[in-house]
ZAPA-562929 format. One line per 10 residues: number of its first residue (from 1); for each residue x, y, z of N, C-alpha, C, O. Coordinates in steps of 0.2 Angstrom, whole numbers, plus 5000, padded with zeros to 4 digits. Each point is the difference from the previous one (the first is absolute). Example, Ala and Ser with C-alpha at 12.3 -4.5 7.8 and 13.67 -1.06 7.14 Angstrom:
<tifis>
1> 5066/4972/5039/4996/5006/5000/5004/5006/5000/5005/4999/5003 | 4993/5006/4993/5004/5006/5001/4996/5005/5003/5003/5006/5001;
</tifis>
This chain:
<tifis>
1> 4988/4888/4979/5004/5006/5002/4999/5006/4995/4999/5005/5003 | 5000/4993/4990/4999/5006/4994/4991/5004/5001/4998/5005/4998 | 5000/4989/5007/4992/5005/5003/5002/5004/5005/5000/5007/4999 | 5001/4992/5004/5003/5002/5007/5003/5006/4998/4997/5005/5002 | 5009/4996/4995/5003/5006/4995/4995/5003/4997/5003/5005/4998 | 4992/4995/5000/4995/5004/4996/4996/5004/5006/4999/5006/5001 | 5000/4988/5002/4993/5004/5006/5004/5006/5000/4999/5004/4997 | 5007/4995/5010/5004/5005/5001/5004/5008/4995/5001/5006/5001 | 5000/4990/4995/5002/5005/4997/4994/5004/4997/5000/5006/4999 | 4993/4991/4998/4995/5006/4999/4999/5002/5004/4998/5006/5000;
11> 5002/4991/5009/4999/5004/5006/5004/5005/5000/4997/5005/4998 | 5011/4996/5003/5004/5003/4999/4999/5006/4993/5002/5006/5000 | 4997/4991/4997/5000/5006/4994/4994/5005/5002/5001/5006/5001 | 4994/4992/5000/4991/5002/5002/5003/5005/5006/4998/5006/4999 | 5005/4993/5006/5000/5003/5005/5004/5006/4998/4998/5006/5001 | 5010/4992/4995/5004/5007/4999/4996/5004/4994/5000/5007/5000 | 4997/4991/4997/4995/5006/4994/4997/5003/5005/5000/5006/5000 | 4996/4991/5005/4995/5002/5004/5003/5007/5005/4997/5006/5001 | 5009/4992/5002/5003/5005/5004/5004/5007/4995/5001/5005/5001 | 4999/4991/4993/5004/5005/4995/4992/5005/4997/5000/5006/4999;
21> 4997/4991/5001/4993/5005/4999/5001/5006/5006/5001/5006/4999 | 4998/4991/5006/4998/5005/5004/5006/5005/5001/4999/5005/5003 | 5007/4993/4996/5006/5004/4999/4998/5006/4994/4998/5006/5001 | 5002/4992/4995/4998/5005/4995/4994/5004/5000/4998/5004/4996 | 4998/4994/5009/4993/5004/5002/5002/5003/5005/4995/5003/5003 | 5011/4998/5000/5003/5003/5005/4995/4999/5008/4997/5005/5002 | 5002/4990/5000/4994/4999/5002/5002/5002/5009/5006/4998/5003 | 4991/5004/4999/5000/5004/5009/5004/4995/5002/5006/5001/4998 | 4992/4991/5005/5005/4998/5004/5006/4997/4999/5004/4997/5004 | 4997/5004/4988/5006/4999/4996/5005/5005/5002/5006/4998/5001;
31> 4993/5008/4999/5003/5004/5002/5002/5000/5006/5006/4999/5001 | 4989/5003/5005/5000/4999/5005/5005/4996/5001/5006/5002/5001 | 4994/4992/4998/5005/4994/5001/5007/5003/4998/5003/5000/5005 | 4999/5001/4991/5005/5001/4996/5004/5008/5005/5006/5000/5001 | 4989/5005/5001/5001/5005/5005/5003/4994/5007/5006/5000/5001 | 4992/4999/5000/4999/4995/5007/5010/4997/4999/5004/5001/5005 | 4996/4995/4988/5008/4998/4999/5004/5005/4999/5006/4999/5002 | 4992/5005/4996/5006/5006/4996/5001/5000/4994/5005/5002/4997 | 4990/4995/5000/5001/4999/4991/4998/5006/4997/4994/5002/5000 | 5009/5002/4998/4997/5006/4994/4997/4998/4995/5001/4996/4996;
41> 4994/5009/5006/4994/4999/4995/5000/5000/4993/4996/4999/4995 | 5010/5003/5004/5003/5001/4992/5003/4995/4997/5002/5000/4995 | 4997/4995/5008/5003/4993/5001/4995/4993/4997/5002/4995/4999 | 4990/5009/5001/4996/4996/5001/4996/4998/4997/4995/4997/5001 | 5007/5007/4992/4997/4995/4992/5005/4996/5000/4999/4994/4999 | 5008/5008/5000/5006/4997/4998/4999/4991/5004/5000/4995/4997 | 4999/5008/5009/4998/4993/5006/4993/4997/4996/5000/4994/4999 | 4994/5008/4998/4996/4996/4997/5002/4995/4994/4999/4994/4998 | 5005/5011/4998/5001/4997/4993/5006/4995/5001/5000/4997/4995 | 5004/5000/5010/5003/4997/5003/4995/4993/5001/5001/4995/4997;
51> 4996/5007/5008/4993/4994/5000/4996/4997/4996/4999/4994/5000 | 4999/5011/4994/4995/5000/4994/5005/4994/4996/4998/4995/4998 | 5010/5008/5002/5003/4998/4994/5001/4990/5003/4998/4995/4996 | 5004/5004/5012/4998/4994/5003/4997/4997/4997/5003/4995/4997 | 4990/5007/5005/4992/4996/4999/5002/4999/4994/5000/4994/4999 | 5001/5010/4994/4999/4997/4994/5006/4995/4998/4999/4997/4995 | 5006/5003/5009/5006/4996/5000/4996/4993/5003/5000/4995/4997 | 4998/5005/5007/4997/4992/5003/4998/4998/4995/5002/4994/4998 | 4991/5011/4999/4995/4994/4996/5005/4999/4993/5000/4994/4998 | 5003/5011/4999/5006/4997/4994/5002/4993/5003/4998/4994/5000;
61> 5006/5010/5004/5004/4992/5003/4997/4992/5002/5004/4995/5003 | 4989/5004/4995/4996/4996/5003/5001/4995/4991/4999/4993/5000 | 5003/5009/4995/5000/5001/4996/5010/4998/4996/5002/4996/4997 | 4999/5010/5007/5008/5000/4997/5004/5001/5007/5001/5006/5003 | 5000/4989/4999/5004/4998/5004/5005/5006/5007/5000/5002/5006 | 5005/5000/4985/5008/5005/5004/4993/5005/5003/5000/5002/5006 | 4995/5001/4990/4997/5004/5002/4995/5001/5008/4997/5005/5002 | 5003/4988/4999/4996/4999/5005/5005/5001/5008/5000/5004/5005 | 5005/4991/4992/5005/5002/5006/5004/5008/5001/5003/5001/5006 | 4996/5001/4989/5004/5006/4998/4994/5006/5005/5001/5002/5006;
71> 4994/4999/4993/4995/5003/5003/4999/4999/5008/4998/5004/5004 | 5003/4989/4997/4997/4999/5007/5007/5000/5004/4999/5001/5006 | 5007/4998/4991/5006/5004/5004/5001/5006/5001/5004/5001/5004 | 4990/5004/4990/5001/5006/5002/4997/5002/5006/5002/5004/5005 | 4991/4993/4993/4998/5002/5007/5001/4997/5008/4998/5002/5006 | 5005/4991/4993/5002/4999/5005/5007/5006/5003/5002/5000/5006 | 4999/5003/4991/5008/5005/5001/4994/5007/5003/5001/5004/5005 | 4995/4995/4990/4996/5009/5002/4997/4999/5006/5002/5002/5006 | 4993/4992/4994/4999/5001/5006/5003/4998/5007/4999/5002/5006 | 5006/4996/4993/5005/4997/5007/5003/5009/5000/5001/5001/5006;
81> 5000/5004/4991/5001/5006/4999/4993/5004/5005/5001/5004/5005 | 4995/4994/4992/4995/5001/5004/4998/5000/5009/4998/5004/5004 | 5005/4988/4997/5000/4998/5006/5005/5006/5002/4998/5006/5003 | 5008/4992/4996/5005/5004/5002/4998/5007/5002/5001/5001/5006 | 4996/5003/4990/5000/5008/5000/4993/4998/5007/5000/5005/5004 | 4997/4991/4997/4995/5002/5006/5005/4999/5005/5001/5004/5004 | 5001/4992/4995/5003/4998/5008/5006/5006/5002/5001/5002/5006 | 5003/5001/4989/5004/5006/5002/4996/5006/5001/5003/5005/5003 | 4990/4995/4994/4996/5005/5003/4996/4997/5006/4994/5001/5001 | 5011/4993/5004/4994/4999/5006/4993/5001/4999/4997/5002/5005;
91> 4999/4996/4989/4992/4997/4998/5004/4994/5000/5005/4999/4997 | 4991/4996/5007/4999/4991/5002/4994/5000/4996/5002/4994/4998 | 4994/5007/4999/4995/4998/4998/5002/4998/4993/5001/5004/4996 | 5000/4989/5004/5004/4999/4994/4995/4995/4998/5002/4994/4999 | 4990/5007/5000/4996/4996/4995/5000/4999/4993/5000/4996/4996 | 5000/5010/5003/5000/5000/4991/5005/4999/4998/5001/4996/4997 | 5006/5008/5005/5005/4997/4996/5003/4994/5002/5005/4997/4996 | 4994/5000/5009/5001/4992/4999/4996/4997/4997/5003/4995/4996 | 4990/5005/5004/4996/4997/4996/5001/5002/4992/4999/4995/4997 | 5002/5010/4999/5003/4999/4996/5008/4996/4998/5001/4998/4995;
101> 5003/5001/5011/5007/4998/5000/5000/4995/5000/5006/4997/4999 | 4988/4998/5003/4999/4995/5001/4996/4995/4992/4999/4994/4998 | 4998/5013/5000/4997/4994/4996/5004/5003/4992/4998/4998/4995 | 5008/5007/5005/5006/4999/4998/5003/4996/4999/5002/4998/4994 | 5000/4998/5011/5006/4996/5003/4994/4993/4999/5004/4995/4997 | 4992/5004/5003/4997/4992/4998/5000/5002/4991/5003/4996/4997 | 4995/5009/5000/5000/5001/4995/5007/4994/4995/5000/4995/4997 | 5006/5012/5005/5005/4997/5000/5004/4992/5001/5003/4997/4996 | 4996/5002/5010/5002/4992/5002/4993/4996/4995/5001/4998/4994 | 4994/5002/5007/4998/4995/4993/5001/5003/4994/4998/4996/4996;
111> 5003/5008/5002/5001/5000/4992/5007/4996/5001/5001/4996/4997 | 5002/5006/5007/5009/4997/5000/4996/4992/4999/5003/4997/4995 | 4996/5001/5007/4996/4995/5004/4996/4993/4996/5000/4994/5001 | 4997/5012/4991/4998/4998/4997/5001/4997/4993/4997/4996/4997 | 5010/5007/5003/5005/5001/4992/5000/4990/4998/5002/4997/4995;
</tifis>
């Protein structure tokens, strides 16, 4: 179970650094997306350092336990947040942020999983 928690969680870390980069490079279809939900763009380091702070909350956590849980709960919150904001902006295209939400929430459930 404690591998299985590893994979995931550096999958999970790897992906929110990865989207947190392109936040902070403010990148075209970052935006664009973000235009599409109604997120202000002023919003949208704040929303990376959020992710970044995640990602490095997993790999601590891999490590120290409260901190692992603590991190993949945030992002299970942020992103279920995420889900939310597409669907009241009617965008269905709900790939990335379930797939984030998802490997969030496996995140979570095995470190809980693992203790």
């Amino acid at each position: 179970m404690f591998t299985a928690y590893i994979v995931v969680a550096v999958l999970a870390a790897s992906a929110n650094a990865g989207i947190a980069a392109l936040d902070f490079r403010r990148s075209g279809w970052v935006l664009a997306n973000m235009d599409r939900v109604g997120v202000p763009r002023s919003w949208l380091f704040s929303l990376g350092a959020l992710k970044a702070a995640g990602a490095l909350g997993l790999l601590v956590g891999i490590g120290v336990p409260p901190i692992g849980v603590a991190a993949a709960a945030g992002l299970v919150l942020f992103f279920t947040g995420a889900v939310i904001t597409h669907l009241r902006a009617r965008e269905y295209s709900l790939s990335y942020p379930a797939a984030f939400l998802l490997l969030a929430a496996g995140s979570l459930v095995l470190r809980l999983g693992s203790y």
